[in-house]
C-alpha positions as CSV (number, residue, x, y, z in Angstrom):
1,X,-16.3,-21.6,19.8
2,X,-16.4,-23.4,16.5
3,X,-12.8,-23.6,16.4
4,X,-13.5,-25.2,19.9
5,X,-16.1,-27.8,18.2
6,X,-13.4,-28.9,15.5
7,X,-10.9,-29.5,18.4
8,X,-13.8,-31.0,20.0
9,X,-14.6,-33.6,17.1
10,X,-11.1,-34.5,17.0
11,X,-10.7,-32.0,13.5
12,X,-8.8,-28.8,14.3
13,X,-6.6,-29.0,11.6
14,X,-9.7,-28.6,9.3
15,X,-11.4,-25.8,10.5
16,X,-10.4,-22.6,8.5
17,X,-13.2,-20.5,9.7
18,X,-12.1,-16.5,10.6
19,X,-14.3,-14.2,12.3
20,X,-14.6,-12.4,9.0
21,X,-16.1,-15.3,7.4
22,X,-18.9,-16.3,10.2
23,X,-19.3,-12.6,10.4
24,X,-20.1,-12.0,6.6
25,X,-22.4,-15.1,6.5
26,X,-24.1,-14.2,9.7
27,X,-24.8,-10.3,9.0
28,X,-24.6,-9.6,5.3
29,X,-28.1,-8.4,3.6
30,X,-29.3,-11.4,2.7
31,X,-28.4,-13.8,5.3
32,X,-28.3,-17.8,4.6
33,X,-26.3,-18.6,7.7
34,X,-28.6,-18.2,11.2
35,X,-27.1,-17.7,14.7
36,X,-28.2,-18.4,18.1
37,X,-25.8,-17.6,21.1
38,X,-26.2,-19.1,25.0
39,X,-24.8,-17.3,27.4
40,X,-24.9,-17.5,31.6
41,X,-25.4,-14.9,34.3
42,X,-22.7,-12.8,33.5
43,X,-23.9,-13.1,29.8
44,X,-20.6,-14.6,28.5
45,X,-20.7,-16.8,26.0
46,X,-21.6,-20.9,26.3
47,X,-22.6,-22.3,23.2
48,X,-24.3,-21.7,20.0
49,X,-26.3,-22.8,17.3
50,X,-25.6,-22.8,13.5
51,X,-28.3,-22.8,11.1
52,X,-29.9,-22.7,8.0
53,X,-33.5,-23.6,6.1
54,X,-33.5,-26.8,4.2
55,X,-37.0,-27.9,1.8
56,X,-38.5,-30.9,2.0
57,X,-40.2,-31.3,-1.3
58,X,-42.3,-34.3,0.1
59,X,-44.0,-31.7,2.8
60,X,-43.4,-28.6,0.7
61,X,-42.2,-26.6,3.5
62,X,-38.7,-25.7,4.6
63,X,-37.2,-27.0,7.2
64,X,-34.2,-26.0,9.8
65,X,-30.9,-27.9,9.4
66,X,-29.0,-27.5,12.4
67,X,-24.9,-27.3,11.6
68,X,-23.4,-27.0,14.7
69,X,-24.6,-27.2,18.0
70,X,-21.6,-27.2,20.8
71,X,-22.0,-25.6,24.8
72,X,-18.6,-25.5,26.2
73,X,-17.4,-28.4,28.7
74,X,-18.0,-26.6,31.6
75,X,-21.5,-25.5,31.1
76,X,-22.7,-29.2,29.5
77,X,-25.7,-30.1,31.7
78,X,-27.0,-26.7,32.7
79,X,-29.7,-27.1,29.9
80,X,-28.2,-24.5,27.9
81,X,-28.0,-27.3,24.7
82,X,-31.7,-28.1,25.3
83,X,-32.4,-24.4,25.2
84,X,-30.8,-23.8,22.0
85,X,-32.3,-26.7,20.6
86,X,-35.8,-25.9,21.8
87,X,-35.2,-22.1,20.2
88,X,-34.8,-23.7,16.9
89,X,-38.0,-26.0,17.2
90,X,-39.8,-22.9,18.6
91,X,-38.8,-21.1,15.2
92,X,-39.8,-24.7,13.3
93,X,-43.7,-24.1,14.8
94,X,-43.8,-20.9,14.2
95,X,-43.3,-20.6,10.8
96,X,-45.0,-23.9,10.2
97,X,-41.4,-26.2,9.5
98,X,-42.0,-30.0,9.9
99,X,-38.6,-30.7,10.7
100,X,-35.2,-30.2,12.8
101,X,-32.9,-31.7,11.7
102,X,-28.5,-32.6,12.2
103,X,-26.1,-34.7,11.9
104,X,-24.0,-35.8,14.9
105,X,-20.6,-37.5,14.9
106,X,-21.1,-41.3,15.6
107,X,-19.3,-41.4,18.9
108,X,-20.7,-38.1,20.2
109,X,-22.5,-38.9,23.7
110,X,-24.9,-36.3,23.3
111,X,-26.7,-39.1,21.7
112,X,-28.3,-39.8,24.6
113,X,-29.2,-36.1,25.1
114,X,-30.8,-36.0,21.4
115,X,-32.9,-39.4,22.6
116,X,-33.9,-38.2,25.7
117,X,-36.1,-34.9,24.0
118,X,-37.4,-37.5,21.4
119,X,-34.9,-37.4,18.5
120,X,-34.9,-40.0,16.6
121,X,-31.8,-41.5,14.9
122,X,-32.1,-41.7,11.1
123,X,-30.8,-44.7,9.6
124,X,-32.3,-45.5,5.8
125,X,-30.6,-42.3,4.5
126,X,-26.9,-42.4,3.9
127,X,-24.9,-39.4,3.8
128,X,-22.3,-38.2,0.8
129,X,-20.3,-35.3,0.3
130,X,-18.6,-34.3,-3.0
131,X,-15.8,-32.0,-2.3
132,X,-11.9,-31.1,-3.3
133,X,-10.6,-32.7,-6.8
134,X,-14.2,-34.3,-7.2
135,X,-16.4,-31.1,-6.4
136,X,-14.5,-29.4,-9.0
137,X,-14.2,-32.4,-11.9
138,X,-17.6,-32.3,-11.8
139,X,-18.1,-28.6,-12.0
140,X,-15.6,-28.6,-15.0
141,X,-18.5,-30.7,-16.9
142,X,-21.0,-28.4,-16.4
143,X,-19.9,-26.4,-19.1
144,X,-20.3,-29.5,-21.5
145,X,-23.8,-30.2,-21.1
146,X,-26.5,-27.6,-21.8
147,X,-28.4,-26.2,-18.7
148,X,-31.8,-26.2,-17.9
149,X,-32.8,-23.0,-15.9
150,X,-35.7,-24.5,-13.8
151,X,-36.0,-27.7,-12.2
């Protein structure tokens, strides 16, 4: 199903994922990659959830950033998104997390979905990404400056 998302968001030729990977991040020993699957009556497969704890050092708790998020064409509707969202915020109040939080491609109508449970669109805080050629130039410096252990 993520390869489904990518297709989904108009980016199949850049998802790489195997079922080794999402297996190895999902079950090793010390997972940092959480899973939630939704499945109908017949208990095959509808969507998913994709997580992992974030930290807000303002609050000084974690958090739960939500990665993917994706129910299947067919099965959009049937309240199987709002269940797999409402899993993760059942998760957030249990172990005391202030926050749920995504990111949502900009012409994704799910936006009115999101609205409609009471999420609000963030819009002060600008995304980035360092990746490829730049991820790794500024690796390379790392080596040239001297490291401090500990925040």
């Amino acid at each position: 199903m993520v390869h489904e998302l990518a297709d989904y968001e108009r980016a199949a030729d850049q998802c790489r994922l195997t079922p080794e990977q999402l297996t190895a991040a999902l079950f090793n020993p010390a997972p940092a990659l959480f899973g939630h699957v939704a499945v109908d009556d017949r208990d095959e497969p509808v969507g998913f959830a994709l997580w992992f704890l974030n930290f807000s050092t303002w609050a000084g708790v974690h958090g739960v950033y939500l990665e993917d998020l994706y129910v299947r064409p067919e099965h959009r509707g049937t309240g199987a998104g709002r269940l797999l969202l409402a899993a993760l915020a059942a998760i957030c109040v249990e172990r005391g997390y202030e926050r749920l939080e995504w990111w949502m491609i900009n012409w994704n109508p799910a936006a009115r979905f999101y609205a409609s449970i009471g999420a609000v669109q963030l819009d002060e805080w600008v995304p980035y990404r360092l990746s490829g050629p730049a991820l790794h130039g500024l690796a390379a410096q790392s080596t040239s400056a001297p490291a401090r252990p500990h925040a």
